[in-house]
C-alpha positions, 0 to 999 in steps of 0.5 A: 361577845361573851365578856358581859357573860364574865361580869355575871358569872364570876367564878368564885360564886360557882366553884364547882364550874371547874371549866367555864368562861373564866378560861374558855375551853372545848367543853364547860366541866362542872364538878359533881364529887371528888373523882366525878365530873360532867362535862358538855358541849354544843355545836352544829352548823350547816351541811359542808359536804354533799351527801345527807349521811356524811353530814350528819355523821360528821357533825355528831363525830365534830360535837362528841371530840370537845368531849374526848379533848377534855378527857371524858367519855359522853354519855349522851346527846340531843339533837339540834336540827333546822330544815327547810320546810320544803326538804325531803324528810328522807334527807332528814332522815339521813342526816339525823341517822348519820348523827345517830349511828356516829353517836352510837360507835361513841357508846352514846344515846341520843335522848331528844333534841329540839328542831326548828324551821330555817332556809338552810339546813344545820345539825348538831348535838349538845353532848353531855359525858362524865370525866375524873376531875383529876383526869381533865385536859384542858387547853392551858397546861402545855410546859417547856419540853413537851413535844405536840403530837397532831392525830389528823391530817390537816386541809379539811377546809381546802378539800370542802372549799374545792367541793363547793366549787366542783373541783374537788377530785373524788377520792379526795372528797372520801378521804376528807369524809373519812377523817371528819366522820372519825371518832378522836375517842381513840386519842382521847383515851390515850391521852388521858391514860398518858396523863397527859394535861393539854390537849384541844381539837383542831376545828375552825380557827386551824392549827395556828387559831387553836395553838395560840389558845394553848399556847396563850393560856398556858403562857408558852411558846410553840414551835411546829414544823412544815415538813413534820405536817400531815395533809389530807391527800388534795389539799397540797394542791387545793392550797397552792391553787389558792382554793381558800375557805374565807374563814381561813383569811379570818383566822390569818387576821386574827392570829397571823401577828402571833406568828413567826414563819421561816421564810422560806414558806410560800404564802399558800403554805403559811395560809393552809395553818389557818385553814378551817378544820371541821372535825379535826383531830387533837393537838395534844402536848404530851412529855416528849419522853411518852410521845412515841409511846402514844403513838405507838398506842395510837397505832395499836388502835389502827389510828395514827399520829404525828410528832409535828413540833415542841413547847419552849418558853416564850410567846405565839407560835413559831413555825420552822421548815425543817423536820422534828425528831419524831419523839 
């Protein structure tokens, strides 16, 4: 959808657009001086959990990681909003005080925002942060030997599926809550304070969707490891009862001839890498000699992290069931 957009901006007419639709990534970056940056990013949709609050929060939590994938801090946000006339304002009010309160744990402010009129209620924030060019994370630079450090569990898209359809347990339900509310500032910063180069948040293409547009841009191979995988208690469960969210079959369509699985992997398994994530962690390809170092920082933070494979040289995505050696 965005190639007529290529041929209008062409990245020679505007070279301070350091990130943009030449190399498509989390958040667009666009050089103000040497060492300063701005960098923003947009994204809202409909409610996928229950609860008004939760919503809003996840959604802010969900705009504000493109900004920590990049390697930046936001700055502040606007809000962008679509309700029904007919839904209570106390709901919207909720919602759009869980999106605040989430953006304020960021060191953000909301500044505004623009709302209009629709059946079904959708939220976000278009979020505006600042980062050292010199500091940036983009989705190409994964090389050979580093090793891929995950810092959420997966199964988000299992559990809210399970949700929709009443079959979702309640202490599943809160423990999904509390991933997709969490900020990835932790991971970000440590990172960036790494020097690492190659990071993205796991959102709506999966694990797999994701990694093969680090792998693709950054001209390498990835190998992840099923044993070595963290899972959102539920969604070992959800996944093998075959309670899949469309867009998980969307993303095996899209991306599954890119994929090598061992086979000993069940097709319930293969399908929970495609699986959809709403505010998902960070697939970050770091050294391997620094990747229990961030791990260790992650965990001073109360955060964790999992080493959950490798770059080798190559092409797509090879998925192996063995375990990895955890840094």
């Amino acid at each position: 959808m965005l190639q007529p957009l290529q041929e209008l901006f062409k990245p020679a007419q505007f070279p301070n657009l350091l990130v943009g639709l030449g190399h498509p990534d989390d958040a667009a970056v666009y050089r103000l001086s040497e060492d300063r940056a701005l960098v923003q990013t947009v994204d809202f949709f409909p409610p996928i959990v229950d609860d008004a609050y939760s919503f809003g929060a996840i959604a802010a939590a969900n705009a504000l990681s493109d900004i920590y994938a990049m390697g930046g801090d936001p700055v502040f946000a606007l809000n962008i909003c679509a309700f029904p006339d007919d839904l209570p304002v106390e709901i919207v009010s909720e919602i759009i005080r869980g999106g605040a309160e989430k953006v304020t744990e960021a060191g953000a402010a909301i500044a505004g925002g623009h709302s209009i009129r629709d059946k079904e209620p959708k939220y976000g924030l278009c979020v505006t942060g600042m980062l050292n060019p010199a500091a940036l994370m983009s989705k190409g630079g994964a090389v050979p030997g580093d090793a891929l450090v995950l810092t959420k569990p997966l199964g988000i898209g299992v559990i809210t599926t399970a949700i929709k359809r009443e079959q979702a347990l309640p202490a599943h339900i809160d423990a999904a809550v509390a991933s997709m509310t969490r900020l990835n500032r932790a991971a970000g910063h440590a990172a960036r304070d790494l020097g690492v180069r190659a990071a993205t948040d796991i959102t709506g293409y999966g694990l797999i969707g994701h990694g093969l547009e680090m792998a693709n841009q950054a001209g390498v191979r990835f190998r992840f490891v099923w044993n070595a995988l963290p899972f959102l208690p539920g969604a070992l469960q959800y996944g093998e009862q075959w309670i899949f969210a469309g867009g998980a079959e969307a993303n095996e369509r899209a991306g599954g001839d890119q994929v090598e699985f061992d086979d000993t992997l069940s097709d319930w398994q293969r399908m929970l890498l495609f699986d959809p994530q709403t505010s998902g962690g960070l697939l970050v390809a770091i050294a391997s000699d620094k990747a229990a170092k961030y791990i260790a920082m992650m965990q001073s933070q109360n955060e964790n992290a999992w080493v959950i494979g490798d770059v080798v040289a190559g092409r797509g995505i090879q998925v192996n069931a063995g375990r990895v050696c955890q840094g």
